[in-house]
VMD Tcl script that draws the C-alpha trace (Angstrom):
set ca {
  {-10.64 -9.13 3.85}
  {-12.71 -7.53 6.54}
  {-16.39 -7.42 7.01}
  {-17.95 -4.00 7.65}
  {-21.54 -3.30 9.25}
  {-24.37 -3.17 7.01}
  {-25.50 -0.21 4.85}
  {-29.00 1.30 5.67}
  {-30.67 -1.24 3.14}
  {-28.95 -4.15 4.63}
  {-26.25 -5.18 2.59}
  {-23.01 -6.15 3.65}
  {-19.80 -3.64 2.79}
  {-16.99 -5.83 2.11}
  {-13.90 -4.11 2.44}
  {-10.13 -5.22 1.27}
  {-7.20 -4.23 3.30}
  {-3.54 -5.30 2.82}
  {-2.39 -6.23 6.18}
  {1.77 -4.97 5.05}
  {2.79 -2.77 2.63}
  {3.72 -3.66 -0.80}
  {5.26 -2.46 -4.14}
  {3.27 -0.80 -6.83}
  {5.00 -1.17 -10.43}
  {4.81 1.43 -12.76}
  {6.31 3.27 -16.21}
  {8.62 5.56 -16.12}
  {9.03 8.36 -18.56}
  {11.51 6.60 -20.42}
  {9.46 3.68 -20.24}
  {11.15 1.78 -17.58}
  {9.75 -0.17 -15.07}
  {10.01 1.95 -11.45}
  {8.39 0.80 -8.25}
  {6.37 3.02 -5.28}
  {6.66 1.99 -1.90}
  {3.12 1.65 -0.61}
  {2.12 0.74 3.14}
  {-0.33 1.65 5.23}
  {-0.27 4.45 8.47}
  {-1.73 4.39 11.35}
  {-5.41 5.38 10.32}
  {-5.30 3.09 7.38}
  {-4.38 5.08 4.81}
  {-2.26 4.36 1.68}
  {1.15 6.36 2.07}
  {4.17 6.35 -0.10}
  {8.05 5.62 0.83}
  {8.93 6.54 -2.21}
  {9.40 5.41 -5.79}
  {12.74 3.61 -6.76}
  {14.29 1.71 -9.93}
  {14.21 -1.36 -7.96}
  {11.46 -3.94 -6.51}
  {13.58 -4.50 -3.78}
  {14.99 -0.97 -2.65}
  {10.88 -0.33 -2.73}
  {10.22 -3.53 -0.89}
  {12.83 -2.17 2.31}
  {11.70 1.55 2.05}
  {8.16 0.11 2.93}
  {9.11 -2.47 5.57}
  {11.35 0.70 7.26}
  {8.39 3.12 7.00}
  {6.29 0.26 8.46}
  {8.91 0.49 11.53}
  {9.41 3.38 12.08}
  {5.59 4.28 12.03}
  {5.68 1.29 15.06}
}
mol new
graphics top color blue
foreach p $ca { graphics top sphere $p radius 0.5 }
foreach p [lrange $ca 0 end-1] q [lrange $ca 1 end] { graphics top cylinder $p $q radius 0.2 }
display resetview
């Protein structure tokens, strides 16, 4: 967690960033678990790698978009 300036009435933004990229479960259609690759660009952003049937095929995509983006 980072800590932000102040807002105009003095209170202090707290702001959450993931330092790595991660996978994001989810349903699929036929109600099977698929995962998103999630990791962050350059400018902070969340971008995808992609969504795959696997935790772990979505926990490379992200780690190979994080290195390539290096």
């Amino acid at each position: 967690m980072t800590l932000s300036p102040r807002t105009n009435d003095g209170q202090m933004i707290l702001e959450v960033r993931r330092a790595m990229g991660y996978a994001k479960r989810r349903t699929g259609k036929d109600g099977k678990p698929r995962y998103t690759a999630v990791y962050l660009d350059l400018r902070g952003s969340e971008r995808s790698a992609g969504t795959f049937a696997s935790e772990k095929a979505a926990n490379q995509a992200w780690q190979k978009a994080e290195v390539e983006q290096r």
